[in-house]
OpenMM code with the backbone's topology and positions (N, CA, C; nanometers):
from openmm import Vec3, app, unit

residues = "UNK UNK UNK UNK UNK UNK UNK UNK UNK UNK UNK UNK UNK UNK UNK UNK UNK UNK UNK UNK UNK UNK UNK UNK UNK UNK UNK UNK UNK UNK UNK".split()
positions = [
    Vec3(-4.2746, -0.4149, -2.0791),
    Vec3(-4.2013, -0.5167, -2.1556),
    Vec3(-4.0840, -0.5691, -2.0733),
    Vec3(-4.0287, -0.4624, -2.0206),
    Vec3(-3.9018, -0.4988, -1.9010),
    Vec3(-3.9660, -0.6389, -1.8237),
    Vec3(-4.0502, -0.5251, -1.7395),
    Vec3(-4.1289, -0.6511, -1.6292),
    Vec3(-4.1264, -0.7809, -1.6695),
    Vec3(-4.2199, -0.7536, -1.7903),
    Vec3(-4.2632, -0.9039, -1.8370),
    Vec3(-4.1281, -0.9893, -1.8371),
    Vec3(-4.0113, -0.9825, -1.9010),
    Vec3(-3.9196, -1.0634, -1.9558),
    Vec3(-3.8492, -1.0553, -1.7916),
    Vec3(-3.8390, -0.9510, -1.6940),
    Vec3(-3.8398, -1.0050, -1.5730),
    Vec3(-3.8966, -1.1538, -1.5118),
    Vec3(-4.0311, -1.0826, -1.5086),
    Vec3(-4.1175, -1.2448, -1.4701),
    Vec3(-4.0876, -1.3562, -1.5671),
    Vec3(-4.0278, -1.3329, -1.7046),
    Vec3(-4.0668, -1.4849, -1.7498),
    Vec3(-3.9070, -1.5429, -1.6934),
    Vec3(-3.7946, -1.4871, -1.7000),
    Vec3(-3.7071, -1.5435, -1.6519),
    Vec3(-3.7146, -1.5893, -1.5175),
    Vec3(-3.8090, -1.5570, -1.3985),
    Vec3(-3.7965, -1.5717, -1.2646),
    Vec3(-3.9254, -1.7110, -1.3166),
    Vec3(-4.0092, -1.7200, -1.3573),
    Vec3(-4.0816, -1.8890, -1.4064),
    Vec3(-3.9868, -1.9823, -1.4420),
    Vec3(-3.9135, -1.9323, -1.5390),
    Vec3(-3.8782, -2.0191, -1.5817),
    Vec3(-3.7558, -2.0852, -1.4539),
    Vec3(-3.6490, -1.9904, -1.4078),
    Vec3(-3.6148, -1.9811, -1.2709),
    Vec3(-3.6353, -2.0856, -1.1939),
    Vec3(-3.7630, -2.0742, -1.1240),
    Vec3(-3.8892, -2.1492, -1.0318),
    Vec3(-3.8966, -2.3128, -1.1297),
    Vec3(-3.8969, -2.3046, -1.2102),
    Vec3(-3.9852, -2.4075, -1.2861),
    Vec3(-3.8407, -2.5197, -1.3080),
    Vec3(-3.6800, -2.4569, -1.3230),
    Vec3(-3.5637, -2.5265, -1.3022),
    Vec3(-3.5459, -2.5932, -1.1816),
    Vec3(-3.6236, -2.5082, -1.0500),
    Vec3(-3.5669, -2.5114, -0.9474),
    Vec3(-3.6034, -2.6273, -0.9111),
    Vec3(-3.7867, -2.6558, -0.9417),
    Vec3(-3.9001, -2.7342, -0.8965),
    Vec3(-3.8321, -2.8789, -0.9210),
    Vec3(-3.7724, -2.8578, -1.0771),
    Vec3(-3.7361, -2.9766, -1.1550),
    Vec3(-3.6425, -3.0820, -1.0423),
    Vec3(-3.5593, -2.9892, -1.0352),
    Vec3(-3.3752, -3.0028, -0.9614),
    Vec3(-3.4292, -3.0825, -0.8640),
    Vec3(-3.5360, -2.9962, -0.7593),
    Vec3(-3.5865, -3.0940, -0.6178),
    Vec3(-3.6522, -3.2120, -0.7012),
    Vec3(-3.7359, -3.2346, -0.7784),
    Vec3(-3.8005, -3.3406, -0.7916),
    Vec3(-3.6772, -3.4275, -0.8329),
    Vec3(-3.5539, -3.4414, -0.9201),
    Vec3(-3.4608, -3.5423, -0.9133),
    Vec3(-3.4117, -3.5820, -0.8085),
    Vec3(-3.3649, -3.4307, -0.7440),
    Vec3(-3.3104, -3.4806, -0.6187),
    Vec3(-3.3905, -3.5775, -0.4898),
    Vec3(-3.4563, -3.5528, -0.4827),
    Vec3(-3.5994, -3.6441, -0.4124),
    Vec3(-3.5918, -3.7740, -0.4702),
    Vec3(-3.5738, -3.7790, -0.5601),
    Vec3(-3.5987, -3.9379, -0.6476),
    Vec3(-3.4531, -3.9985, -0.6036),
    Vec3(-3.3783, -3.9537, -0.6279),
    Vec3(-3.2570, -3.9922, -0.6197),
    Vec3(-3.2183, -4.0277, -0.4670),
    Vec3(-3.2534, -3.9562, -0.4135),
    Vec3(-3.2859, -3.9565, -0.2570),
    Vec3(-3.3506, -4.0834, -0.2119),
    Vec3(-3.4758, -4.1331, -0.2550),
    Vec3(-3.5891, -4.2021, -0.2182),
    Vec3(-3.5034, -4.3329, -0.2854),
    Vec3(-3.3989, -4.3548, -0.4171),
    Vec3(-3.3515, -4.4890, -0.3966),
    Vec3(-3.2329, -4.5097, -0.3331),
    Vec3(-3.1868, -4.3936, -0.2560),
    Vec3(-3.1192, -4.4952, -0.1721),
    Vec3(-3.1241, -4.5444, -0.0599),
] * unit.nanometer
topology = app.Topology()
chain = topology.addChain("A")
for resn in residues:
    res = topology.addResidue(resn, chain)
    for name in ("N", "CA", "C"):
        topology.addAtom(name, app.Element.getBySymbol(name[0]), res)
């Protein structure tokens, strides 16, 4: 049960991180 709620915080983690680059990229690409 530990583990698990380990891994779901490190997805969800990953899945903030993914987000962050994809704005930043966009944001990037208009200027």
């Amino acid at each position: 049960m530990d583990e698990w709620s380990r891994l779901h915080i490190i997805c969800q983690l990953c899945v903030v991180q993914g987000l962050v680059v994809l704005v930043v990229g966009v944001q990037l690409s208009e200027w």
